[in-house]
N, C-alpha and C positions, 0 to 999 in steps of 0.2 A: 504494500500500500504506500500512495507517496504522502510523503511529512506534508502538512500544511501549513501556510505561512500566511499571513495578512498582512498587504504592504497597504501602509500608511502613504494616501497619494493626494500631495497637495493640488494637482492639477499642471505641475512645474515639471519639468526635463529631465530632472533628478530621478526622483520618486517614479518617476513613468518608466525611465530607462529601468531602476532596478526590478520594476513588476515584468520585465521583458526578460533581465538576462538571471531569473530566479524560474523561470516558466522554460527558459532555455537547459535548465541546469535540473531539469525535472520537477519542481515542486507544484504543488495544485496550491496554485495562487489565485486569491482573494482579494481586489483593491476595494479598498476603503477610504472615505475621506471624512474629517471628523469635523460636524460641525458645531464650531466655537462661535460664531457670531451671535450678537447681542439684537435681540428683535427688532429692539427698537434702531440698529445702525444698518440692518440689510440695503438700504439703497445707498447708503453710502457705502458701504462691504462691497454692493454690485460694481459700485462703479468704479472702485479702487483696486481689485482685486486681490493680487497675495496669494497668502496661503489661508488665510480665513475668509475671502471673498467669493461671493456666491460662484463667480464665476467660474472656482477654482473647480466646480461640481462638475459644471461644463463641460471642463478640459480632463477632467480626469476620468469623466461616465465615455467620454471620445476614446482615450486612450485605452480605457477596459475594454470597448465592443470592437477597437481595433486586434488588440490582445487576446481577444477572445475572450475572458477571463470574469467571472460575476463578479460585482462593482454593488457596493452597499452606500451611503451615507449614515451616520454614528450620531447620538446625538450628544455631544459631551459640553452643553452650552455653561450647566451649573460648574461641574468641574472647572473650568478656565476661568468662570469670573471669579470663582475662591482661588483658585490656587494661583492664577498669573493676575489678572486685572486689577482684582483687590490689594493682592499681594503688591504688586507697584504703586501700587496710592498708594499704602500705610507707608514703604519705606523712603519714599520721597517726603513725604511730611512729617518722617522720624528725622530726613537730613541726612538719606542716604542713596545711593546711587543704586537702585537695582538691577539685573538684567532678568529678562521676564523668560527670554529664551531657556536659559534655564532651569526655569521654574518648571515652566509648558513643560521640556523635555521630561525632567525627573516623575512629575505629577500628572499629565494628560497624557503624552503621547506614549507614554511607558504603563504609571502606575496603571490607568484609568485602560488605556486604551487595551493592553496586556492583559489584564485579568478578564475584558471580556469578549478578547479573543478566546484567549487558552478555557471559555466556558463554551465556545458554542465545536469546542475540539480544534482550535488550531495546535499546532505545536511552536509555531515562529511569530514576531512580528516583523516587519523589514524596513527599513525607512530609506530613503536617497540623500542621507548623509553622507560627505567625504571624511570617512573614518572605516577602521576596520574594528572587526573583534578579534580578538586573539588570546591564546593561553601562557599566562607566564609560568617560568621555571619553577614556582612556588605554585602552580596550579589555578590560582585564579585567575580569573576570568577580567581582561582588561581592554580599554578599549586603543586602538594603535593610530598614529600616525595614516593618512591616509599616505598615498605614492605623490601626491602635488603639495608640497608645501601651500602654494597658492590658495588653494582653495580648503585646506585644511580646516574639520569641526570639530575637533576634538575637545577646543577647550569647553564648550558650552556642553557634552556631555561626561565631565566627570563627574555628576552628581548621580551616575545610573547605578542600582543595587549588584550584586551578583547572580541574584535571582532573573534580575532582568534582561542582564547584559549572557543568562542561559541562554536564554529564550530569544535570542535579537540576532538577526542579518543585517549586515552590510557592505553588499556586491559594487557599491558603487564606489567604495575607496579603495579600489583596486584599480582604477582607471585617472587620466588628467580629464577635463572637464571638455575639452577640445574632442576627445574620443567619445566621451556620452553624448556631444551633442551629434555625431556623425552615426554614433548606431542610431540614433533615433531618427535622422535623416535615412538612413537604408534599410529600415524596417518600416518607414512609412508611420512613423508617430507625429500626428498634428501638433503638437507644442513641441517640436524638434527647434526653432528658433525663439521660442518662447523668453524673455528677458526675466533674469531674476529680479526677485523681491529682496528690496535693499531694507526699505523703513519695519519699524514696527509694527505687525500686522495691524494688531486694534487702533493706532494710531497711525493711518494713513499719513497726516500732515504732518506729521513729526513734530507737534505743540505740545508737546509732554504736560505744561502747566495748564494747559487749555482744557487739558482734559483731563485731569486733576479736579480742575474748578469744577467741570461739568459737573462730576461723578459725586463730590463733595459738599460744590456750595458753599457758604458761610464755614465749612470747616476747614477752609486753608486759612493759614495764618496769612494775614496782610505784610504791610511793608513792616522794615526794620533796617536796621545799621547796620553798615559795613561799617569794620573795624579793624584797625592792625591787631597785630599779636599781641600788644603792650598796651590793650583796650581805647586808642586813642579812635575817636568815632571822624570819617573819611568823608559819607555820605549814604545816601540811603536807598535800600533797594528794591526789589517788586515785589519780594514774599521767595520764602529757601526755595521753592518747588522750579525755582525757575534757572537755580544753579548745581555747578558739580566741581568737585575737586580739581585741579588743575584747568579751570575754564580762566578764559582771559577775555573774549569777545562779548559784549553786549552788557559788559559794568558799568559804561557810561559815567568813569568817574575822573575827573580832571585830576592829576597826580601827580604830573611830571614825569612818571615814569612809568616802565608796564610793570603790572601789577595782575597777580593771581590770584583766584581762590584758595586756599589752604584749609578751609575747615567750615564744618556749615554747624552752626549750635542752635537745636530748635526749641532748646528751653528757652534760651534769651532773643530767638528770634534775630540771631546774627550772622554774618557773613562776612569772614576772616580770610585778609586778601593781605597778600605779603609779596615777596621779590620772587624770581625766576629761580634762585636757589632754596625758599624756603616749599616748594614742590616735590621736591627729591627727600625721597627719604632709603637707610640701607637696612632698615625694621620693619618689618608689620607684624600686627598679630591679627589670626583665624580665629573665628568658632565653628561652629556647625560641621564639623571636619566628615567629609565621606573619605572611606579608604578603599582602592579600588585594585590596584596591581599589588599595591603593599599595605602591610595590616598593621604598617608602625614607622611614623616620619622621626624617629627620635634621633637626631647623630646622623640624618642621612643627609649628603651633600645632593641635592636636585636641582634641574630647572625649575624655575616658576615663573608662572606666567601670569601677569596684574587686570588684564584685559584680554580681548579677541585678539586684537591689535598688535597686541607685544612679543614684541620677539621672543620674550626670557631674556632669565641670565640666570646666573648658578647662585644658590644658596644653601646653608645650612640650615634647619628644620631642627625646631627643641619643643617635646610638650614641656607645656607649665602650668598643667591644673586644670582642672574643673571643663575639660573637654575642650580644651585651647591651646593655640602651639603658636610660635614664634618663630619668623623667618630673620638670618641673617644674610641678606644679600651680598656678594662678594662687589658689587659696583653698586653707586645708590641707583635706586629709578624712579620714573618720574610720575607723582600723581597716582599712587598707591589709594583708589575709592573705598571709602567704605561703602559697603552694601555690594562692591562687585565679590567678584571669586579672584581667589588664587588658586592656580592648578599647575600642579606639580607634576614632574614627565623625568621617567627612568629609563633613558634612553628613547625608544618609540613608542615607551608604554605610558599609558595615563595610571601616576601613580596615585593619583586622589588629589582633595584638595578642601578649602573651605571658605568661608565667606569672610572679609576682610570688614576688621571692626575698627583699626587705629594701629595707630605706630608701636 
């Protein structure tokens, strides 16, 4: 009998390509597309598309009756507004930087989507992520480096369990992105030029604070002071939700000279902007640590990586309590968020990682 897989299919290139070379590779594949959109935003979802846009249904029910393959929609709408939507409001009006991607990934497209697969009997789920899975010499189950730096996901999925990352395919980080777009061009898949999705799904226009206010209301904090480090008040600004650690554009503060953000305090309602060196720091500290290739960062020299974005650099890893650990960067870097992730990599392997609280 063949394993059954359920690929997760945005309506995108990706996800289309791997529901092709997973059907090639024998599996009785199932696409799916889960829909997250908020009732009240579908004609704006329509018209914006993504990977939460109606249209993505479109492009992905196309892709299936091409494939052949039976094609479902999911309805995982409550899911995503607890777990990513919400989730990004609290931690911007806590004064922290969140990334929702991998929120979605750990909690929707994994937790949510996985358990009800593996109930109506698949055995996989599969996504069109540029990543692999793979088994470290310790046995577990980690996720790798895809073959394109370029296009590398790795970082936004280290928060996936072991249970999950059993259960998970991914055919598509075994290819450059230039090759996925060419089999889908020679298999006749209609979103073969199909342009990726850059912004944040739920927010189309990329106003983070706009849509903050929407969802809120009266409960974002209004304006307040920017301040240096030595609490000397600068000028004043539009409310935290509308800054992030290391921003420099759109403080609109005459100074003399350029000036950064360094620190958001949403007790006092401030915004702490200092020089181009007071950005770098060669410390952070984690909480919420997932451990994924390795079951213990103590003493171990890794890369970490601060953002999507970052290249890395090498550091030493110390726990120090209460499910908290301690990066010492061998160079400093720059604009260490909290509320982002830092994600550690043991060679090609995603060794874990955790959410970045302060210096």
């Amino acid at each position: 009998m063949k394993e059954k897989v359920v690929v997760g299919m945005s309506g995108g290139v990706d996800s289309s390509v791997a529901a092709y070379l997973l059907k090639e590779q024998g599996y009785d594949v199932i696409g799916v597309t889960m829909q997250i959109w908020q009732d009240e935003e579908e004609t704006q979802q329509q018209e914006n598309g993504g990977c939460c846009g109606l249209s993505a249904v479109d492009d992905a029910r196309r892709v299936a009756d091409r494939l052949e393959i039976p094609y479902y929609v999911m309805n995982f709408k409550q899911e995503f507004k607890q777990y990513v939507m919400d989730y990004f409001v609290a931690e911007y009006l806590a004064g922290r930087t969140p990334n929702p991607c991998i929120a979605c990934n750990r909690y929707v497209k994994w937790e949510s989507l996985l358990a009800r697969s593996l109930s109506i009997g698949a055995d996989y789920i599969a996504t069109g992520h540029y990543a692999r899975i793979a088994k470290c010499d310790n046995g577990r189950f980690a996720v790798a480096k895809s073959v394109t730096a370029a296009k590398d996901q790795t970082y936004a999925l280290y928060n996936l369990t072991q249970e999950q990352l059993s259960h998970t395919l991914m055919p598509v980080g075994a290819y450059h992105k230039d090759e996925i777009r060419k089999i889908a061009e020679e298999v006749g898949l209609p979103v073969a030029h199909k342009r990726d999705s850059q912004e944040i799904c739920f927010i189309p226009d990329n106003d983070y604070a706009g849509f903050i206010d929407r969802e809120v209301g009266d409960a974002v904090p209004g304006e307040g002071n920017f301040v240096t480090k030595d609490g000397e008040i600068i000028g004043r600004h539009k409310g935290i939700t509308h800054y992030t650690v290391g921003q420099r554009r759109g403080l609109n503060i005459p100074y003399g000279k350029r000036i950064f953000v360094t620190e958001i305090r949403p007790e006092t309602n401030e915004v702490v902007v200092g020089s181009p060196e007071d950005v770098f720091t060669d410390t952070l500290v984690a909480d919420h640590v997932n451990y994924m290739g390795l079951t213990d960062f103590d003493g171990r020299r890794l890369l970490g990586k601060i953002r999507y974005g970052h290249a890395g650099a090498m550091c030493t890893v110390e726990n120090i309590g209460e499910g908290r650990i301690r990066c010492h960067f061998e160079e400093p870097v720059r604009a260490a968020t909290p509320g982002q992730a830092v994600v550690f990599y043991d060679g090609e392997f995603v060794a874990g990682g955790g959410i970045i609280i302060g210096k």
